[in-house]
C-alpha positions in Angstrom: -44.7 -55.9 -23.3 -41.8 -55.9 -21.1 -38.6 -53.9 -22.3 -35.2 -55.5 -22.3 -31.5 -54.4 -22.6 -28.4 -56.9 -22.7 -24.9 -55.5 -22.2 -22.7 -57.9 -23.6 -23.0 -59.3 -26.9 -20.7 -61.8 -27.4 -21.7 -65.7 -28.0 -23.3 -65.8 -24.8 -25.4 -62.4 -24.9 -26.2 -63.0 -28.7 -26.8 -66.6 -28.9 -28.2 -67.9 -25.7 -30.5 -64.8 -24.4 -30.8 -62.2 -27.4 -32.0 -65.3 -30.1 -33.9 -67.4 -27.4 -36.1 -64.7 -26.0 -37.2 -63.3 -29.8 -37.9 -66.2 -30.5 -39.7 -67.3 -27.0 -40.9 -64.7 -25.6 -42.5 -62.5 -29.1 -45.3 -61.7 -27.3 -44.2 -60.3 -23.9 -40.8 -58.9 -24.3 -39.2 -56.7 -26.5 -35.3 -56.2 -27.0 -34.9 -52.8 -27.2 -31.3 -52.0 -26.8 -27.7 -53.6 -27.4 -24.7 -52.4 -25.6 -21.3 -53.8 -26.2 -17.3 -52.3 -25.1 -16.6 -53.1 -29.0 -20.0 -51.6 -31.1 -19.0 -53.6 -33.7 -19.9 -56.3 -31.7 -22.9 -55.3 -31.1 -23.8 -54.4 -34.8 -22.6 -58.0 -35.3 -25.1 -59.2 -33.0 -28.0 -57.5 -35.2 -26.8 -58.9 -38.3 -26.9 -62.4 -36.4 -30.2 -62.0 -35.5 -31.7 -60.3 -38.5 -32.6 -57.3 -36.4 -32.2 -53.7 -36.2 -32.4 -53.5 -32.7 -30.7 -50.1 -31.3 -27.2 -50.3 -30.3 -25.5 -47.7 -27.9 -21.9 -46.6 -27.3 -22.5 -46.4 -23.6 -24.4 -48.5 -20.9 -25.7 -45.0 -19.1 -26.8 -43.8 -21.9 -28.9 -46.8 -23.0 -30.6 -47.2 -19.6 -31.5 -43.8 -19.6 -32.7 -43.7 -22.9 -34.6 -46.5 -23.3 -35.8 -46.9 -19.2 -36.1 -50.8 -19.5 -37.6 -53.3 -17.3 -34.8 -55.6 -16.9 -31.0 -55.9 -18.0 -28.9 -58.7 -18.6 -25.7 -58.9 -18.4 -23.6 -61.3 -20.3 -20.0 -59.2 -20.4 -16.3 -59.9 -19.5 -16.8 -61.6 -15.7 -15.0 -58.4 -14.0 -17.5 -55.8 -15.7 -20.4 -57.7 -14.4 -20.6 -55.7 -10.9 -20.5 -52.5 -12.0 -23.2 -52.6 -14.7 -25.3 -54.9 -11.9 -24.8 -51.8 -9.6 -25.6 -49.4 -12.6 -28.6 -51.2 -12.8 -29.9 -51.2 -9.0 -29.1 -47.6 -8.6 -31.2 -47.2 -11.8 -34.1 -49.3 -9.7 -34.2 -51.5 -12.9 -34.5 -55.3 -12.2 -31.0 -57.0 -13.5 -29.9 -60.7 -14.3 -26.1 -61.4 -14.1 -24.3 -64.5 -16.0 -22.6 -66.5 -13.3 -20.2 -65.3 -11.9 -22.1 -62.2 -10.8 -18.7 -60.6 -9.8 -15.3 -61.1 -9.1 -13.7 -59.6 -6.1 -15.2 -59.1 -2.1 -15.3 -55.2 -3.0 -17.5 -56.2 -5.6 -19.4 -58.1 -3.1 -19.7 -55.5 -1.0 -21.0 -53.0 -3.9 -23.6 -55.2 -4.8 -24.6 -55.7 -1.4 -25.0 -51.7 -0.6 -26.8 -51.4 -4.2 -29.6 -54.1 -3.7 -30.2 -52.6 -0.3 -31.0 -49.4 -1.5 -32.8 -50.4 -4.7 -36.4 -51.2 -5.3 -35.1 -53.2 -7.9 -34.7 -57.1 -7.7 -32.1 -59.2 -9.1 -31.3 -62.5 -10.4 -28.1 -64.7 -11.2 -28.3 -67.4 -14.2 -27.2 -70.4 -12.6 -28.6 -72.6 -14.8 -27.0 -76.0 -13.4 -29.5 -76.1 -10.9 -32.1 -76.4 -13.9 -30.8 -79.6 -14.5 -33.5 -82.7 -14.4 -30.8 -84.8 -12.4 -29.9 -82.0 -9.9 -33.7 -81.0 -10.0 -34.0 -84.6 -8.9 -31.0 -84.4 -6.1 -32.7 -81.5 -4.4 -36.0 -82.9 -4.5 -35.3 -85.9 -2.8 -33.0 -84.2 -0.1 -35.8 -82.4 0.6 -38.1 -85.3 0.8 -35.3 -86.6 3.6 -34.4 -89.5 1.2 -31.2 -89.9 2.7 -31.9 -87.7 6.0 -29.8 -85.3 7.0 -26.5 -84.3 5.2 -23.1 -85.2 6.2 -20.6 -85.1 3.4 -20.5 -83.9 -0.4 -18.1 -84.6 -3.1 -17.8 -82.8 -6.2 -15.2 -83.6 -8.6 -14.9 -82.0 -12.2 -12.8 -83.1 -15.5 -12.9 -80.8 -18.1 -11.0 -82.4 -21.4 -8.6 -80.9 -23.4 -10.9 -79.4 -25.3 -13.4 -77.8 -23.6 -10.9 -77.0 -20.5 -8.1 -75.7 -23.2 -10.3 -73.5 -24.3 -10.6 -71.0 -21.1 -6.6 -70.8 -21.5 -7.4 -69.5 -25.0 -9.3 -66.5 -24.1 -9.6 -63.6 -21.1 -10.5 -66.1 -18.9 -7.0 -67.3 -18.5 -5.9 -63.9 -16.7 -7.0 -63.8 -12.8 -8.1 -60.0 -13.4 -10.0 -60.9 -15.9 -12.4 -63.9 -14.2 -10.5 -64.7 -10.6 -9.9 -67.9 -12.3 -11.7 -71.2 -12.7 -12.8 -71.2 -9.4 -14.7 -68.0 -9.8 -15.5 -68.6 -13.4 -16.3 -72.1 -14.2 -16.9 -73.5 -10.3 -19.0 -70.8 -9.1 -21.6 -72.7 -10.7 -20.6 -75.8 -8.8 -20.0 -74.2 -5.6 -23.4 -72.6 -5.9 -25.1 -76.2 -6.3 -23.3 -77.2 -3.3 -24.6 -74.3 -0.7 -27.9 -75.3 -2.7 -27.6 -79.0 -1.5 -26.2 -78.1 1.8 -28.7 -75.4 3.0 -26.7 -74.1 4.9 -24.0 -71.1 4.6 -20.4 -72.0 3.8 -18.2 -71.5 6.6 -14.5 -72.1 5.8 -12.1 -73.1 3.2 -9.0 -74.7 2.6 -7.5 -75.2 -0.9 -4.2 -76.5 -2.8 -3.7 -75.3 -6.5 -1.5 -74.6 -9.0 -0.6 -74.2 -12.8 0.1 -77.9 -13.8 0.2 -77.9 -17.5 -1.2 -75.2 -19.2 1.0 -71.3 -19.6 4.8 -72.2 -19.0 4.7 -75.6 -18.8 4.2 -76.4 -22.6 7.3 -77.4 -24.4 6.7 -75.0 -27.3 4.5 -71.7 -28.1 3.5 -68.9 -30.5 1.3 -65.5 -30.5 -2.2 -67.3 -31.2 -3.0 -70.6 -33.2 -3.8 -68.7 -36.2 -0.4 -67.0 -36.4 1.3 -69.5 -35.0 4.9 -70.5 -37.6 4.4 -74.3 -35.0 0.6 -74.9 -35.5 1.4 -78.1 -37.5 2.7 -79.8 -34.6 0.6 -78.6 -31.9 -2.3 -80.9 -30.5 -3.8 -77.4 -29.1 -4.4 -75.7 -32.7 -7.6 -74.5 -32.6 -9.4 -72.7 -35.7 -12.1 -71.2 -33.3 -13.5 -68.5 -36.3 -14.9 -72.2 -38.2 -19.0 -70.9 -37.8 -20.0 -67.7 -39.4 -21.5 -66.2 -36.1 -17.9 -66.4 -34.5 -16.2 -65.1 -37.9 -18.8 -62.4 -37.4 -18.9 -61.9 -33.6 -14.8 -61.7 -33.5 -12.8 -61.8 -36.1 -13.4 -58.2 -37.9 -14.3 -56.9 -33.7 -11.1 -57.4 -33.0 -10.1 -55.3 -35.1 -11.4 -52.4 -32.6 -10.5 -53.6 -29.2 -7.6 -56.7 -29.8 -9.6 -59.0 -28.2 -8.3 -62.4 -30.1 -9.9 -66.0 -29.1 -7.1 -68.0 -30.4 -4.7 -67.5 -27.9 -1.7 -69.8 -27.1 -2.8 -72.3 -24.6 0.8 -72.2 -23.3 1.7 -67.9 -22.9 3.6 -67.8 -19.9 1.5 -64.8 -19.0 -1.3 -67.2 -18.0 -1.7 -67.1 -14.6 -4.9 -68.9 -13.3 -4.7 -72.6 -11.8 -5.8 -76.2 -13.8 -5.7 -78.1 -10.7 -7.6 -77.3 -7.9 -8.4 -79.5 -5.0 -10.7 -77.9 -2.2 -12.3 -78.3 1.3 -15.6 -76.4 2.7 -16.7 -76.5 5.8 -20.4 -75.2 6.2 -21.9 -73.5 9.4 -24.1 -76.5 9.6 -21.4 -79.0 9.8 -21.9 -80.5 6.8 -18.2 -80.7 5.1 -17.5 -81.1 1.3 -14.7 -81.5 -1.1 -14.3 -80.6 -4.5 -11.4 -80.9 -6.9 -11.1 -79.8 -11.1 -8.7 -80.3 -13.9 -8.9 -78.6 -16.7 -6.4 -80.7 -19.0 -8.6 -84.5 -18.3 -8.6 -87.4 -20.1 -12.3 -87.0 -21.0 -15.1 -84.7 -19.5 -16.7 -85.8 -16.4 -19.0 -84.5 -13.4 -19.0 -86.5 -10.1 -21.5 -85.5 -7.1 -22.2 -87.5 -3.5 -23.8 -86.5 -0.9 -23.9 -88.7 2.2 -26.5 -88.1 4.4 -27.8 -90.1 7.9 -30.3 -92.3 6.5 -28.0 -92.8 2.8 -26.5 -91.5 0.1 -27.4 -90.1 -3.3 -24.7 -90.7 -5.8 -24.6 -88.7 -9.8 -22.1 -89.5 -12.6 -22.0 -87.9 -16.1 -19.2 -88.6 -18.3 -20.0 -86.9 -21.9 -17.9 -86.3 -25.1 -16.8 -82.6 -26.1 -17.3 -82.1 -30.0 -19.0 -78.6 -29.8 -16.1 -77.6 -27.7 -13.6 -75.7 -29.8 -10.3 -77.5 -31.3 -12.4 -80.4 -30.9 -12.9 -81.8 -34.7 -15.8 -81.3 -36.4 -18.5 -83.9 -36.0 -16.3 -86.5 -33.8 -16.8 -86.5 -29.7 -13.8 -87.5 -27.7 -12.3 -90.7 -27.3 -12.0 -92.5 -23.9 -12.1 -95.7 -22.5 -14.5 -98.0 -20.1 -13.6 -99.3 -16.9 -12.6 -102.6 -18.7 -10.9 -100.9 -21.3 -13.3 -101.2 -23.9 -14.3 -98.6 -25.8 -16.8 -96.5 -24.2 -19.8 -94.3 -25.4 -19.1 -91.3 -25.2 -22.4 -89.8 -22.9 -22.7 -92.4 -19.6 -25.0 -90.8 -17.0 -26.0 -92.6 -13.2 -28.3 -90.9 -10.7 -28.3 -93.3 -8.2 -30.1 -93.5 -4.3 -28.8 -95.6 -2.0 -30.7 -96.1 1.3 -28.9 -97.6 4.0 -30.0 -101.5 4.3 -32.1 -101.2 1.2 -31.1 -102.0 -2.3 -29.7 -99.7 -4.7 -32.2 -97.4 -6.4 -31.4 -96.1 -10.1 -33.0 -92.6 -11.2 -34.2 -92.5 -14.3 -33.4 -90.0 -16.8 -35.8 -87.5 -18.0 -35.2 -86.7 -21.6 -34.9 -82.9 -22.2 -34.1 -80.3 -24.8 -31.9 -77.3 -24.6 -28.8 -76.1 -24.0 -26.5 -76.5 -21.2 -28.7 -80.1 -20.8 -32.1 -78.5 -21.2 -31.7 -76.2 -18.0 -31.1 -72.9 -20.2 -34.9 -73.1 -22.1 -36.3 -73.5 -18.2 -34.3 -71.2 -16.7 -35.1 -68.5 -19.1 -38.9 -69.4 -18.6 -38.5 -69.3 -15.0 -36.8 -65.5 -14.8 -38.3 -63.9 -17.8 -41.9 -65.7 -17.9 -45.0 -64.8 -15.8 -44.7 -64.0 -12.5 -45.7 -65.8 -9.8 -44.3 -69.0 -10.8 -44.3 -71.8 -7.8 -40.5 -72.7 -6.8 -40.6 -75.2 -4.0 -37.3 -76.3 -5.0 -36.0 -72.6 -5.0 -34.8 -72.9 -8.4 -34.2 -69.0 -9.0 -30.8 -67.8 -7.4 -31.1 -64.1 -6.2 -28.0 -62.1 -5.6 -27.3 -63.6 -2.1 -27.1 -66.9 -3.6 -24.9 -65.3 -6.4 -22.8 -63.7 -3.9 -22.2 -67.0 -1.6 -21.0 -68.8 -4.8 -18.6 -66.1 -5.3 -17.6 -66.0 -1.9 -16.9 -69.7 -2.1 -14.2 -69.4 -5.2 -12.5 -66.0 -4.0 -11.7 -67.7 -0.6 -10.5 -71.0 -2.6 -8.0 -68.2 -4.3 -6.7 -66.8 -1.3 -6.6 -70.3 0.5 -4.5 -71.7 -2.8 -2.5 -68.3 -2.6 -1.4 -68.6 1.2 -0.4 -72.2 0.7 -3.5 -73.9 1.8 -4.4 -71.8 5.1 -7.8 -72.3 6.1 -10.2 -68.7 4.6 -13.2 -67.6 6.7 -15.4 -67.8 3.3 -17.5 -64.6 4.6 -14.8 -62.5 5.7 -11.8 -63.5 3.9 -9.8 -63.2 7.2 -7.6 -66.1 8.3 -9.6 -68.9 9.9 -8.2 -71.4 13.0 -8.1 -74.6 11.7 
């Protein structure tokens, strides 16, 4: 029986990892510590879960104490390299939430840790779990479309889902580098994935579009908001018991609140991002995000010698917060129609050959079935064949990182080009 610790028990700690391995993994691993900046977060977890697992006022303490096999961290996206480096030094084996840091010197720290640990470690980039990115690699592999040119990755998030990070500590740069640290880590992960190949440079143009200072009106939070009745933004985000239990007495203790304003002029991340990479094997690939869309979207090409494989999702929102209860998004078809709300098309199209539709393989989970596999990848028996090297170790972790901190500085010096593994200058 393998002994784990999570440090971090909000949704994501409590929800999607402390729940999911009790309940999948009773036989082989055993959750045997809870650490948390707010305890009474942490106690929350427990009475979530209907456990009485032990819950510690300090991460030292609790590795120490309870000498675990593995940690996972699921904490505030600028804690996540020290406890990662806690870890190593500790020689305990440690999987990060994406992003797995936040900052080159945290790059750096992680990089000197791993090197002098016997201890291995894992990021949870689910979104390569995916069966239609599973699918994309595969065939890439297999040469499908030979070898790759040009990628494009372009990301809507609705205002729902996309509000929703200008609600809470993601909106502040210290607290997650932004949305292109935060959210497109994952996506700039897939692409080194699909590429092979290391990225190279960057050049970026971003800016705070609509959310922060541009709204027309404002208060505190939605739920002590005096304007809330006219405010397409009001969000009640404590309407399931876990998150009136996971938040709203917490915050009490540490004035973390979930509801924040969409529009506080303190806010000080981008919406809209649009983005070049250049990789070291000459591939090149754009990618562009909104957080404020229309409806919620995910476009990926990649163009290769012999073809081109081509992904659309489009899907509605009505788990995302704000989002009323029961009812997805709205949005229209190409012919102005009314549309369904979940459209997906994995196509391959070989050069002189006629167009080849992938179908879909129906999965259960969350995060489109990639968390269950995920989890039974890195926490199930070793020894596991990965031919399509599924698992991201830190390096990977670190390159996606890499990716998003240069996209910052790039946005930052008016769209320079960023030497992604230096973060010096580049010649265009």
């Amino acid at each position: 029986m393998k002994r784990f610790v999570i440090i971090g028990t909000g949704g994501r700690g409590t929800e999607s990892y402390a729940a999911t391995l009790l309940r999948e993994f009773p036989d082989t691993i055993e959750l045997a510590g809870l650490y948390d900046i707010n305890p009474k977060r942490a106690e929350a977890s427990n009475l979530i879960l209907g456990t009485r697992i032990p819950v510690f006022a300090d991460a030292d303490l609790m590795l120490r104490t309870v000498r675990p096999d593995a940690v996972i961290v699921t904490s505030k996206d600028s804690t996540h390299a020290g406890y990662v480096v806690q870890a190593l030094d500790a020689d305990i084996n440690v999987f990060s939430e994406k992003p797995l840091c936040t900052t080159r010197e945290q790059v750096a720290a992680i990089r000197a840790a791993a090197a002098r640990s016997s201890a291995s470690g894992y990021v949870t980039h689910n979104m390569r779990f995916t069966p239609d990115l599973e699918d994309f690699k595969r065939l890439l592999m297999e040469g499908a479309i030979g070898r790759v040119l040009s990628m494009q990755f372009t990301e809507t998030l609705d205002r729902y889902h996309g509000a929703d990070y200008f609600r809470r500590w993601h909106r502040f740069m210290e607290n997650s580098a932004g949305l292109m640290v935060h959210k497109a880590s994952h996506h700039f992960d897939i692409l080194n994935w699909l590429a092979a190949s290391r990225p190279l440079t960057v050049t970026a143009q971003g800016r705070l579009a609509f959310y922060g200072r541009n709204g027309a009106r404002r208060g505190p939070r939605c739920s002590a908001c005096p304007q809330a009745d006219q405010c397409e933004f009001y969000a009640d985000v404590f309407r399931s018991e876990n998150s009136r239990l996971l938040y709203r007495e917490p915050e009490v203790v540490d004035g973390y609140f979930r509801d924040g304003c969409v529009f506080d002029e303190r806010i000080n991340i981008p919406d809209t991002v649009a983005a070049t990479i250049a990789y070291e094997s000459g591939t090149i690939a754009s990618y562009s995000l909104i957080a404020y869309a229309s409806y919620e979207s995910m476009r990926l090409a990649v163009e290769g010698t012999r073809g081109r494989l081509e992904l659309y999702q489009r899907y509605g929102t009505p788990w995302a917060v704000g989002n009323p209860a029961g009812q997805a998004d709205a949005s229209l078809a190409n012919d102005g129609s009314a549309a369904e709300d979940q459209r997906r098309f994995l196509w391959h199209l070989p050069h002189e050959q006629r167009l080849e539709a992938i179908p879909e393989r129906q999965v259960t989970g969350g995060h489109g079935g990639s968390d269950p596999k995920l989890r039974a990848f890195l926490f199930g028996a070793a020894g596991q064949e990965d031919p399509l090297g599924l698992k991201a170790p830190l390096e990977d972790g670190i390159q996606a990182v890499l990716v998003g901190v240069s996209v910052n500085a790039s946005m930052a010096a008016g769209g320079l080009p960023i030497h992604v593994q230096t973060g010096e200058g580049a010649t265009a």
